[in-house]
C-alpha positions as CSV (number, residue, x, y, z in Angstrom):
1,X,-1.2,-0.1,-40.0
2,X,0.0,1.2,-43.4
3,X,-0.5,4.0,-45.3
4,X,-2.1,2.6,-47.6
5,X,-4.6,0.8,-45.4
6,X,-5.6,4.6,-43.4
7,X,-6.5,5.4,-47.1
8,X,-8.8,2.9,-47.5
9,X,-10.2,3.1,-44.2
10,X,-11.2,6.9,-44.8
11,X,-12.1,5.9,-48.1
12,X,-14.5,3.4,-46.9
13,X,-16.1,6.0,-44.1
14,X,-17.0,8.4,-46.6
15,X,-18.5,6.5,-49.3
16,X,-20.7,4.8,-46.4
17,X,-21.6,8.1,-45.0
18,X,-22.3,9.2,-48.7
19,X,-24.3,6.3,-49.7
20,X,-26.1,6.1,-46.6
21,X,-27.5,9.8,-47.8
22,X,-27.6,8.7,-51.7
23,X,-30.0,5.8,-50.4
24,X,-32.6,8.5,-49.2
25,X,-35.6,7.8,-51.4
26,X,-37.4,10.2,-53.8
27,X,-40.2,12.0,-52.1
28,X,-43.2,11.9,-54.1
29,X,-44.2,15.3,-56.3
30,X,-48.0,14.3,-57.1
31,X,-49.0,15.7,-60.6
32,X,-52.4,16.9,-61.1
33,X,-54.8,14.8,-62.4
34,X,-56.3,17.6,-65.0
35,X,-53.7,18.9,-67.9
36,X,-54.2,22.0,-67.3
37,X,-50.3,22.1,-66.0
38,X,-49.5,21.1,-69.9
39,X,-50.3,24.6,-71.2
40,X,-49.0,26.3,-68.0
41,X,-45.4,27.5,-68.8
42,X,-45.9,30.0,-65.9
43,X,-44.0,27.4,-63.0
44,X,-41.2,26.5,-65.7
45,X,-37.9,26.8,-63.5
46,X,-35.6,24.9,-66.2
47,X,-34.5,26.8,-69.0
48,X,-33.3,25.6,-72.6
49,X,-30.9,27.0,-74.3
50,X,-30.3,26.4,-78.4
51,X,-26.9,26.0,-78.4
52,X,-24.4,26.2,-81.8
53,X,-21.9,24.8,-83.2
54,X,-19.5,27.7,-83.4
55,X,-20.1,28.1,-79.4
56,X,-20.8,24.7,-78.2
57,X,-20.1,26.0,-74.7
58,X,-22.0,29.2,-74.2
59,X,-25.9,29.9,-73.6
60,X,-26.8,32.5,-76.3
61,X,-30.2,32.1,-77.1
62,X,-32.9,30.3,-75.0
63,X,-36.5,28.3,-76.3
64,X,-38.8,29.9,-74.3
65,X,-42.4,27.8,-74.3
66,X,-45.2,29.8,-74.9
67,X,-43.6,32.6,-77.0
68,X,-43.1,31.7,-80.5
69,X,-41.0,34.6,-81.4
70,X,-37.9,33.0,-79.5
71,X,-38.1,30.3,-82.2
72,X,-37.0,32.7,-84.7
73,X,-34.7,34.3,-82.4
74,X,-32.5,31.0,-82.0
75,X,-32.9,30.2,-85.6
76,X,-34.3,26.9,-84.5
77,X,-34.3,24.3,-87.9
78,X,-38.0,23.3,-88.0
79,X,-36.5,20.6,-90.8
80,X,-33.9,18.6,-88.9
81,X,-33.4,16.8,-85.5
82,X,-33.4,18.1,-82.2
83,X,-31.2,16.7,-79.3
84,X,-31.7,17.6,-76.2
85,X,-28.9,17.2,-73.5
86,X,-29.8,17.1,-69.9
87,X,-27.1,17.3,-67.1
88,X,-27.0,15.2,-63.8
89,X,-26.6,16.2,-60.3
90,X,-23.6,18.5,-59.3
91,X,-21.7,20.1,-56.7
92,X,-20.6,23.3,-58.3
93,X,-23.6,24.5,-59.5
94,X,-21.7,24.5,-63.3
95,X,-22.0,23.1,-66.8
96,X,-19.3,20.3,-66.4
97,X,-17.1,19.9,-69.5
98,X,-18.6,17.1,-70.8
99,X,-21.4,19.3,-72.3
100,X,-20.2,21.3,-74.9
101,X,-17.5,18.5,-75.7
102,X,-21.2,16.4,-76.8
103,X,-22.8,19.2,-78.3
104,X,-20.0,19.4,-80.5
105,X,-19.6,15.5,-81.4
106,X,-23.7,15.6,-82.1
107,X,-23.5,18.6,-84.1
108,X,-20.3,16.7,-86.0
109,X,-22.6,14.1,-86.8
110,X,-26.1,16.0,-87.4
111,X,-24.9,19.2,-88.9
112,X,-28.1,20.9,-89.4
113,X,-29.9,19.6,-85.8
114,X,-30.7,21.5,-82.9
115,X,-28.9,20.8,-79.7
116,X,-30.8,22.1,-77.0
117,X,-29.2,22.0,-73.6
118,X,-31.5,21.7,-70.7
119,X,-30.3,24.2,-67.9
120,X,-31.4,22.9,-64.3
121,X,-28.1,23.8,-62.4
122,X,-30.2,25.3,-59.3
123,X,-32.1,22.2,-58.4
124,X,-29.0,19.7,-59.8
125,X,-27.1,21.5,-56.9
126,X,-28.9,20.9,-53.5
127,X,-28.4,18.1,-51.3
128,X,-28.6,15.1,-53.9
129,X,-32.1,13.4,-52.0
130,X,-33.6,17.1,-52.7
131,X,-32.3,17.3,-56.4
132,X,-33.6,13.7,-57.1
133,X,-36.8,14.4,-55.6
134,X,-36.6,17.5,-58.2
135,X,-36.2,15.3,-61.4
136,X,-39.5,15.2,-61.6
137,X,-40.3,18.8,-62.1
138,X,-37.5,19.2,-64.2
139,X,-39.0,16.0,-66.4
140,X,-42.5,18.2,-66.5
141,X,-40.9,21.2,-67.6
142,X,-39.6,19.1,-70.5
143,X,-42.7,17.8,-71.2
144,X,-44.6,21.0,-71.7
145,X,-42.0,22.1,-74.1
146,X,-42.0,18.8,-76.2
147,X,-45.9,19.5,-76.1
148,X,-45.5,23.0,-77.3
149,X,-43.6,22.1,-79.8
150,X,-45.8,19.8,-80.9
151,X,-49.1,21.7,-80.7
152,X,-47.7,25.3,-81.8
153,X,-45.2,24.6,-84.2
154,X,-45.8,21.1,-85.4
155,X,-42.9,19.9,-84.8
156,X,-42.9,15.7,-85.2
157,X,-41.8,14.0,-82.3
158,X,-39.9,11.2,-84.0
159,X,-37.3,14.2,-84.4
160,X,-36.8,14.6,-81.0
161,X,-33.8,12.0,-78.9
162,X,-33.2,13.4,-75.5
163,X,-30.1,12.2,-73.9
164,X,-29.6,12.7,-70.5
165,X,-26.8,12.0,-67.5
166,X,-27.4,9.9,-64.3
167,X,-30.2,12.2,-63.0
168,X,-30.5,13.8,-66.1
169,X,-31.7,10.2,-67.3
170,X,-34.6,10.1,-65.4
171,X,-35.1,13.5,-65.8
172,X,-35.5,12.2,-69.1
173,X,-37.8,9.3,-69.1
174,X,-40.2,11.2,-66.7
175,X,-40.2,13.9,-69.4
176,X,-41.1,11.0,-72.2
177,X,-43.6,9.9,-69.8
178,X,-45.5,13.3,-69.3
179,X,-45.5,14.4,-73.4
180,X,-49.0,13.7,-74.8
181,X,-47.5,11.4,-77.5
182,X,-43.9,9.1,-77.4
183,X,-40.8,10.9,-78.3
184,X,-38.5,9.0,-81.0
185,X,-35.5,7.9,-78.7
186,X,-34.2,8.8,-75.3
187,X,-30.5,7.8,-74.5
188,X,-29.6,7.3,-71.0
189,X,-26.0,7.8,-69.5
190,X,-25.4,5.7,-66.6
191,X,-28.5,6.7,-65.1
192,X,-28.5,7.1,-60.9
193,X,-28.7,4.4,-58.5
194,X,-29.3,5.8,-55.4
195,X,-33.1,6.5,-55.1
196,X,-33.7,4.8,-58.3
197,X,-32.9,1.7,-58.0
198,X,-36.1,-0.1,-56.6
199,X,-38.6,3.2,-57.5
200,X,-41.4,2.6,-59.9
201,X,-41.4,3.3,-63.7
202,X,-43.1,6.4,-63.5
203,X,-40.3,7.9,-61.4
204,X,-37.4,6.4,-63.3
205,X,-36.4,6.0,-66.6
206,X,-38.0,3.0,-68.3
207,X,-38.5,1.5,-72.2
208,X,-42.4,2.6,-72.0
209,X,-40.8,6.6,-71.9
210,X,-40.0,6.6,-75.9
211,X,-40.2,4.5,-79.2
212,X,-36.4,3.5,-78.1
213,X,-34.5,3.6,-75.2
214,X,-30.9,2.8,-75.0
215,X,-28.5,2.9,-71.8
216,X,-25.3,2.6,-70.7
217,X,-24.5,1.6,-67.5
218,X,-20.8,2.3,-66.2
219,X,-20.8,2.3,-62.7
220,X,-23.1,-0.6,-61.2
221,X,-20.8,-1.8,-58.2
222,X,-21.8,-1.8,-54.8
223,X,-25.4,-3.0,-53.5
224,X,-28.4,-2.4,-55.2
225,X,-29.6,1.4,-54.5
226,X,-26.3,1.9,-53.2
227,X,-24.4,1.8,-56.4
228,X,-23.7,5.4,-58.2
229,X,-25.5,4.0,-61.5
230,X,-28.8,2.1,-61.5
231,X,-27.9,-1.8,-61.8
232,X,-31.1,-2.8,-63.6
233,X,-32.0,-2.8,-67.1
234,X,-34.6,0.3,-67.5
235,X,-34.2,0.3,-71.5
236,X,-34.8,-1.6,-74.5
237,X,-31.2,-1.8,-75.1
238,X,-28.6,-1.8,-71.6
239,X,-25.2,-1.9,-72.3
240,X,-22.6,-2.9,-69.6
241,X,-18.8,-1.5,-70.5
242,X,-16.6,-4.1,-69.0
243,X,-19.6,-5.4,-67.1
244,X,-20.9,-2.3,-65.8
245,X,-18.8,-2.1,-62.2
246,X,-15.7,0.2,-61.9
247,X,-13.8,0.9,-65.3
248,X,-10.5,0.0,-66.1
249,X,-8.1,3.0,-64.7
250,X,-10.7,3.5,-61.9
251,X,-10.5,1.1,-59.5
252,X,-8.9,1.4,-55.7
253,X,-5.6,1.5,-56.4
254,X,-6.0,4.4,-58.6
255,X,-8.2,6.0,-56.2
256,X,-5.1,5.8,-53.2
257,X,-2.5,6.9,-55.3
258,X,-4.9,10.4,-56.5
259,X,-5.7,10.7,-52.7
260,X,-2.0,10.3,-51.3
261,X,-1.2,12.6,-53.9
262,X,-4.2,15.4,-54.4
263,X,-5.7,15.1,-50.6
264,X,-9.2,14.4,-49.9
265,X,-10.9,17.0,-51.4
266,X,-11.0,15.5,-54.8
267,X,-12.5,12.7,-53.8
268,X,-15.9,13.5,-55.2
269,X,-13.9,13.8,-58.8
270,X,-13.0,10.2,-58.1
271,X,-16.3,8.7,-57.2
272,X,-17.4,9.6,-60.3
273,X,-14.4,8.4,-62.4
274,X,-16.2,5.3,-63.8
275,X,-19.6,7.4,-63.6
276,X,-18.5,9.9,-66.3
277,X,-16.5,6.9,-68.5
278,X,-19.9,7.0,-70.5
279,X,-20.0,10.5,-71.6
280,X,-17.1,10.6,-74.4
281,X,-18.1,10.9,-77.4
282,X,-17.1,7.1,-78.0
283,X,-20.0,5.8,-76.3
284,X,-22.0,8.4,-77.4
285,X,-21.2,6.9,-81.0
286,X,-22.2,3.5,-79.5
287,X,-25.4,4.6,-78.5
288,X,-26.2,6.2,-81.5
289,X,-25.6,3.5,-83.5
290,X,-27.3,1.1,-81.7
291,X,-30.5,2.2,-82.7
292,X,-29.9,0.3,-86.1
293,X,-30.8,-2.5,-84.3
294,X,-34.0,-2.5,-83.0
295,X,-35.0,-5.8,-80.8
296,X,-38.2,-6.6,-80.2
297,X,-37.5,-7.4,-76.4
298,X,-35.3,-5.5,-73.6
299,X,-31.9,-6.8,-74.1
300,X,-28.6,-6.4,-72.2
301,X,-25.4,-6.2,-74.1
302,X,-21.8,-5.6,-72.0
303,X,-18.5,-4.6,-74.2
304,X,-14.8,-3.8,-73.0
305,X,-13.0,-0.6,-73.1
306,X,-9.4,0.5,-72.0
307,X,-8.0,2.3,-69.0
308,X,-7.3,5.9,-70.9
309,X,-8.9,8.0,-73.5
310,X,-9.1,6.4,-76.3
311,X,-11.8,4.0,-74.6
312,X,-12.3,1.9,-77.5
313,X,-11.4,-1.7,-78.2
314,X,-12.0,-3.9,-81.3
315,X,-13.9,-7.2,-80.1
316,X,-13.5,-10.5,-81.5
317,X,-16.0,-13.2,-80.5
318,X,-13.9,-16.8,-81.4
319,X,-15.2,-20.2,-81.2
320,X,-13.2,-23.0,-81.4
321,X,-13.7,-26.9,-81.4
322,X,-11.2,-29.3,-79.0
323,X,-10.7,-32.6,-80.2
324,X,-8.8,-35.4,-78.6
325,X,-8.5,-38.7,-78.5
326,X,-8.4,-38.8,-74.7
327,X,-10.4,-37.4,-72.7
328,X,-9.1,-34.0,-70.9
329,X,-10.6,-31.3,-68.9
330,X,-8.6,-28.5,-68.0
331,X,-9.9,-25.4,-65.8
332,X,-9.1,-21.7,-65.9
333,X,-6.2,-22.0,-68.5
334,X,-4.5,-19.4,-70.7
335,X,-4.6,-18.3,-74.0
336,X,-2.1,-16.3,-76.1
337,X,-3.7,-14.7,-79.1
338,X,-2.0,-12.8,-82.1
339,X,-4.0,-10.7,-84.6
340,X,-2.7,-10.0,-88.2
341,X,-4.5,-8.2,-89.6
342,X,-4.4,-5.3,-93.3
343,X,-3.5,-2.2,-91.1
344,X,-1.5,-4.0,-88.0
345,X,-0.9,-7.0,-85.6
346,X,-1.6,-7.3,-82.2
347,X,0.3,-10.1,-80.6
348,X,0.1,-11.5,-77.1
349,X,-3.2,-11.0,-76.2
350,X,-3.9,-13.1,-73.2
351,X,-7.2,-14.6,-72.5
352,X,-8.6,-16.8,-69.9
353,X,-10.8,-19.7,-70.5
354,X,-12.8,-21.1,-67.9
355,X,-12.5,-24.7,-69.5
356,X,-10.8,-27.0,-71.9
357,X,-12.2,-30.0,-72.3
358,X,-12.0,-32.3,-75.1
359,X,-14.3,-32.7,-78.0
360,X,-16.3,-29.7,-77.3
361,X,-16.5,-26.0,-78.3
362,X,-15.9,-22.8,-76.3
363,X,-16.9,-19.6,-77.2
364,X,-13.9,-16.5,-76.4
365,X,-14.2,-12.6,-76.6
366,X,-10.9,-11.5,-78.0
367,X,-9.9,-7.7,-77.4
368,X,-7.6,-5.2,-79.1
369,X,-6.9,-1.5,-78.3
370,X,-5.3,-1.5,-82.0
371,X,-7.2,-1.3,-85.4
372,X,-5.7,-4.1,-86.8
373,X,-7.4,-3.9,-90.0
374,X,-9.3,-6.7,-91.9
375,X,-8.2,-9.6,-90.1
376,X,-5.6,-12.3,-92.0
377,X,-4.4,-14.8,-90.0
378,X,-4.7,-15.6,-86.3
379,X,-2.4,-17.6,-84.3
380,X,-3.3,-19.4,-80.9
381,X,-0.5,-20.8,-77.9
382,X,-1.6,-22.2,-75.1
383,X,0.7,-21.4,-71.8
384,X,1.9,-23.6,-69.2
385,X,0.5,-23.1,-65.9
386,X,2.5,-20.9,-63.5
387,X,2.9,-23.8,-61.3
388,X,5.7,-26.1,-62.5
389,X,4.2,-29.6,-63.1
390,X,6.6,-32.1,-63.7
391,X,4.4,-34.9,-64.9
392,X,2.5,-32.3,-67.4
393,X,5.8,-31.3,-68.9
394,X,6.3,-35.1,-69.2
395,X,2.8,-36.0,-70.5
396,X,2.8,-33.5,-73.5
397,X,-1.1,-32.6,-73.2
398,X,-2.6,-31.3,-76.8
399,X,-5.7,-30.6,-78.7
400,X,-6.1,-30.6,-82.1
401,X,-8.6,-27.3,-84.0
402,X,-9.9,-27.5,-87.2
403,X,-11.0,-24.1,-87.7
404,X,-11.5,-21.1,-85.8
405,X,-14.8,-19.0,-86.5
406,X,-14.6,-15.5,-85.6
407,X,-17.1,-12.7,-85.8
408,X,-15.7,-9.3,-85.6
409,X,-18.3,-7.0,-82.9
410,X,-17.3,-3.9,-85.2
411,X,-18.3,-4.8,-88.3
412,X,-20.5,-8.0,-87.4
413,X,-18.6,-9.2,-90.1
414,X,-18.1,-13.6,-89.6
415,X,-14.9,-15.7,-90.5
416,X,-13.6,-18.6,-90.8
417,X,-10.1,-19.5,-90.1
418,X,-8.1,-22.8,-91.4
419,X,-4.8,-24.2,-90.4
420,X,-2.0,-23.4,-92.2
421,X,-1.1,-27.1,-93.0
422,X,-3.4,-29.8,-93.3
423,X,-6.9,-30.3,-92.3
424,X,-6.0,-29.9,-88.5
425,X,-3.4,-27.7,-86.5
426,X,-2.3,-28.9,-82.7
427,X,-2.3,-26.6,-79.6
428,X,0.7,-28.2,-77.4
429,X,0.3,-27.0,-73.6
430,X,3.5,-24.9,-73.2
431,X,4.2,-25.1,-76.4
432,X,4.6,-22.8,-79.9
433,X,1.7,-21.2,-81.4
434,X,-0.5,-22.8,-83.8
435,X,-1.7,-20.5,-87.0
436,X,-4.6,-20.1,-89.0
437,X,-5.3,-18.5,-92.1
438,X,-8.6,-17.0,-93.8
439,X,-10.3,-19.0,-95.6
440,X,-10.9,-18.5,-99.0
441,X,-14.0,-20.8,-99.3
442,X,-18.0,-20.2,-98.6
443,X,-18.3,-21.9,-94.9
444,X,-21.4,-23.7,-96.4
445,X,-19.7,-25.3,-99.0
446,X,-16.8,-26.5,-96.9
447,X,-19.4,-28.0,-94.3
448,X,-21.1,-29.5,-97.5
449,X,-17.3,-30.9,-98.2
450,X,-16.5,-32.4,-95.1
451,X,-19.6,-33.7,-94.3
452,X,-19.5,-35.8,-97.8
453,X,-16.1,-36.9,-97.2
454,X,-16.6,-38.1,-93.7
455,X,-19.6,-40.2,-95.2
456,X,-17.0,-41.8,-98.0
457,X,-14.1,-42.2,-95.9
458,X,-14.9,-41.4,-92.2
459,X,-13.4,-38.6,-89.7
460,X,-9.5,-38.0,-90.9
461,X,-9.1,-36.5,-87.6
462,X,-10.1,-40.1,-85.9
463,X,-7.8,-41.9,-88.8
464,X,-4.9,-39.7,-88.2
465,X,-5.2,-40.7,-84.4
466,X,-5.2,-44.2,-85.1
């Protein structure tokens, strides 16, 4: 037996063993059926600390419910927004880096907010069925300090977007559920499987905590309650980053190579690897923005990143139309794609397509970890299989594309792209690539166009095969 396969062998022991305890359900924590707990701050374990700009990583000053003077003492800003960031389950019993890192990227973007960072650490530390049991008395010491700002200051609630981390999510939504009216937004950052996963609404985060509820789910693999990041949609918006499993730079091999090389203590730094891929201030940026669009159902949207920091790639969604005289279907080949673009090109960019067949249209997600600008001109190959076929090399399969329609997932921006000579370009399997060029033209009067001249003089692609 290899080295390689002991590694993954101890690997697989302790994730059981640590999933098997992750799988423990949340014990119930009954609230009372009077409010009288709303206006008692006396049980409030959490604490909430107003952090700053200047020292994103420090607790200098703490919003204290039920004493107004510690609203002047923070120089809370009664006028702007208020985030409030709450953390997820840990070992040490510290602020991990992530925080200050995104009280400074929401402070870069809402200068004159308040970022108020919700300080759980002793019941985020116990044994993780214990601290998820927990979430919901952290969630009601939210809630009676979203209701005191409310009723004592008057501060609006459509100000207030709490963004919280795998427990810290729920924590969340059982805070949104508990305030006497809806908060604006809560944000949810790959919020926990274990415990979650099959647990009612009122114990999880769910679209009924908040006017809008937006998630990102990075680390869904695994079995349903056994995954480190709930696998369900529980907002109004779920987003999947390269399908919501293990992120690119994460995966087994990865995990070996740190093992063989850092022991097994760091292991718990590596089972969270895709689990903390959500907390950069890229997707952060993502979520933000996503509230511009506001559906009127739950929807799930998924989106690719790269291996390292940058995480960000540009998407391209491409539709093209085969056409061929004969009749072809071809499964699982590949693409080559080149991007020129105003800033840079991108060439080579390989992408599989599950089916070719002719006189149909397939629909392609194109990505680039370069900002190639406003796109120019695209040009397509399409490879010969691995496998050496004589009698394809002989039979000279192609189709012929007319345009290539492409909608940029950036700047929703859509395009259409025309061959560089004539009304039709060829794709040759195995042979040189085809390009296209932006079109000038409105794609409604072009349509308008063809459609007139195929009703004078019929198709030219069908007189050209002739």
């Amino acid at each position: 037996m290899g080295k390689e396969t002991i590694w993954i062998l101890i690997i697989s022991i302790y994730f059981a063993k640590t999933f098997a305890t992750f799988s423990t359900s949340t014990e119930e924590t009954p609230y009372k059926n009077s409010t009288d707990w709303i206006e008692d701050y006396s049980d409030i374990e959490s604490k909430f600390s107003l952090r700053t700009a200047d020292v994103p990583d420090d607790d200098l000053c703490y919003l204290v419910p039920g004493q107004l003077r510690t609203v002047a003492e923070c120089k809370f800003n009664m006028d702007s927004q208020t985030f409030v960031v709450i953390h997820g389950w840990t070992v040490t019993g510290m602020f991990e880096s992530w925080v200050p890192k995104l009280v400074t990227a929401l402070y870069e973007r809402e200068p004159q907010s308040n970022v108020v960072v919700v300080d759980w650490l002793a019941r985020a530390q116990q044994h993780y069925p214990t601290s998820a049991a927990d979430t919901k008395l952290v969630g009601r010491d939210i809630a009676k300090l979203i209701n005191w700002m409310e009723a004592e200051l008057n501060y609006p609630l459509e100000r207030i977007h709490l963004l919280g981390y795998s427990l810290g999510a729920h924590v969340a939504g059982i805070a949104g559920l508990l305030t006497k009216n809806k908060v604006h937004r809560i944000t949810g950052l790959d919020p926990a499987g274990p415990g979650f996963e099959h647990a009612d609404a009122q114990s999880t985060l769910s679209p009924d905590d908040a006017d809008f509820v937006d998630v990102l789910h990075t680390n869904t693999r695994g079995t349903p309650g056994r995954s480190i990041g709930i696998q369900r949609p529980v907002g109004h918006v779920d987003i999947y980053p390269n399908g919501g499993g293990f992120q690119p730079g994460c995966g087994l091999q990865s995990t070996v190579m740190m093992i063989a090389t850092t022991g097994i203590q760091n292991l718990d730094q590596l089972v969270k690897c895709s689990h903390e891929r959500c907390r950069g201030n890229r997707c952060t940026n993502l979520g933000y923005n996503v509230q511009r669009m506001r559906p009127r159902r739950s929807v799930t949207m998924y989106l690719r990143t790269r291996e390292a920091s940058p995480y960000k790639v540009f998407h391209y969604q491409m539709k093209v139309h085969f056409f061929s005289k004969d009749n072809m279907t071809f499964r699982d080949q590949s693409l080559k794609v080149s991007l020129h673009g105003t800033l840079e090109d991108k060439k080579d960019i390989t992408v599989l397509l599950p089916m070719m067949q002719a006189n149909s249209t397939v629909s392609f997600l194109v990505t680039s970890d370069v900002d190639v600008g406003e796109l120019r001109s695209i040009a397509l190959q399409w490879e010969q299989d691995n496998v050496f076929k004589f009698w394809e090399r002989l039979r000279r399969y192609r189709f012929s594309i007319r345009r290539l329609r492409v909608k940029a997932g950036e700047t929703q921006a859509r395009v259409v792209f025309l061959p560089t000579d004539g009304e039709f370009a060829s794709i040759l399997k195995g042979g040189h690539y085809a390009t296209f060029n932006k079109s000038t033209e409105e794609p409604g009067s072009h349509k308008q166009e063809r459609l007139h001249r195929m009703k004078m003089q019929g198709s030219l692609f069908k007189r050209s095969t002739e």
